[in-house]
Phi, psi and omega in degrees: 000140182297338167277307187305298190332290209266012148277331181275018179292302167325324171144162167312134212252133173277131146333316183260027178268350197293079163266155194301147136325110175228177194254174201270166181248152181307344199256332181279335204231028176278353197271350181091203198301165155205114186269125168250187178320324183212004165269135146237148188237165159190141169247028185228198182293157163285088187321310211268015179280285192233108204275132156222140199309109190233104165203112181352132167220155176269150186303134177084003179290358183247152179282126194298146207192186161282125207275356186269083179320221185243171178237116161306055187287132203235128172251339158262179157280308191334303154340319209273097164229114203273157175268157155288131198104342172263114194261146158251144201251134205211142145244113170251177184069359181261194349276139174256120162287125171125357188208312148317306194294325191274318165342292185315312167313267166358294167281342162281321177275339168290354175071036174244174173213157180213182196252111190234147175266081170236176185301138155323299174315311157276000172247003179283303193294326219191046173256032136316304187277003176247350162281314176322291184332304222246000179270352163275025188068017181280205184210108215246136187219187175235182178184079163042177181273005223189334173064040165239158199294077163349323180287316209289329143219196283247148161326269202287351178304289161346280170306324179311297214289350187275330177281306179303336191256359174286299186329321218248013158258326189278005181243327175296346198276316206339304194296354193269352175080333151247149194245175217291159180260175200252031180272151208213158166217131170293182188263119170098002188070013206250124192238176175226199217262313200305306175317293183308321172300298179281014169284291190319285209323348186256016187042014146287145182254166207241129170264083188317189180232160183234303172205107185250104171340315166046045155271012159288349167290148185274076179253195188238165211291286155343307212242017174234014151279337189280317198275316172294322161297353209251316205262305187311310191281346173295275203304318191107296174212193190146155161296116162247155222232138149226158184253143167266042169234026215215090163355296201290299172307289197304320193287338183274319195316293155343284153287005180279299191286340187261338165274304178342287186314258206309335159290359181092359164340158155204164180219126203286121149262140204266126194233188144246163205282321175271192176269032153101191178336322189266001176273357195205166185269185198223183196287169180218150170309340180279340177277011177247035171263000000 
């Protein structure tokens, strides 16, 4: 296949990149953003990256309408720039069966759609259920093989683990008719300067945070729909980050989408401009010159 070819441009993919998925811990990311010579760890949007619309709203300021936006074809990051009132719906880490498949439900009786980033590794284990994600219309991107911290290692380590898991999401996808898109999230937000520059130069688009849910904390459901809503409305609109792997996230969505809706919320779905992976060019080895 013409992707496996120009995925393997980079180089032989290690073996020993496969680690489980874990969720971020409260002790990583309470110290905020921290930058060193070639780390940015972060939780919030990359600001010179992505310009988007920041404005205070008071509750109910927008007219309650169809909670389904409009759709947002993004050939960059650059791109991705929301109106006040406009939310993008992120799911990462996934697919988990028992929890993806209940998402999918949530967002199917509210008609909406969203973007889920998921591992290589889990969509290798269960790709029947990352064809679902995408035969219900959603928009399926990656976030590596293995969910480990990219800065940490090695150039081309990095760039592998990044390919391997783009390869082992377009072959769980093969039966599905669609092919994976070229939206990428880091694992942990924590990126370095070289990565992101060759992740763009490579026509991935990189998917910031905005409003991070932090439904990997062991709250209650009720209190990560209060707190995401508390930041959406400090801000006005943003990209938000959820995990589909998380009891508390199925159990919170619902009513999470149903307050969206009744504040006048809509929610932007997110496309690519090309045809995805096979559409576009991919990182190479001249980009470690």
């Amino acid at each position: 296949m013409r992707v496996l070819r120009a995925l393997f441009v980079i180089g032989l993919l290690g073996a020993s990149l496969g680690a489980c998925a874990k969720p971020v811990s409260q002790k990583e990311l309470s110290g905020g953003p921290v930058a060193t010579q070639e780390r940015l760890v972060t939780n919030s949007t990359f600001k010179a990256a992505v310009t988007r619309v920041e404005q205070p709203m008071p509750e109910r300021i927008f007219t309650t309408g169809k909670l389904s936006g409009r759709t947002l074809e993004v050939g960059t990051t650059a791109d991705i720039i929301l109106r006040p009132g406009e939310v993008v719906l992120t799911f990462d880490d996934g697919p988990r069966p028992g929890k993806t498949n209940a998402i999918l439900d949530a967002l199917d009786a509210k008609g909406v759609k969203a973007t889920f980033l998921m591992l290589g590794s889990s969509a290798k284990a269960h790709p029947e259920l990352a064809r679902q994600v995408a035969m219900r219309g959603h928009t399926v991107g990656s976030h590596t093989y293995g969910h480990v911290d990219l800065s940490k290692l090695s150039r081309q380590a990095a760039l592998d683990e990044i390919v391997r898991g783009e390869a082992a999401i377009a072959e769980a996808l093969g039966g599905a008719g669609k092919g994976l898109s070229p939206f990428f999230r880091f694992p942990y937000l924590a990126q370095t300067g070289f990565l992101r520059t060759s992740l763009l130069q490579g026509d991935m688009v990189v998917l910031d945070v905005d409003i991070d849910s932090k439904d990997y904390f062991r709250d209650t459901p009720e209190a990560v729909a209060a707190r995401t809503l508390a930041r959406l409305d400090a801000r006005g609109s943003g990209v938000i980050l959820f995990h589909d792997i998380h009891q508390r996230t199925v159990d919170m969505l619902p009513a999470f989408l149903a307050e969206l809706d009744a504040r006048g919320y809509s929610v932007v779905r997110l496309v690519p401009k090309n045809s995805g992976v096979f559409g576009r060019s991919v990182i190479t080895a001249e980009m470690m010159q």
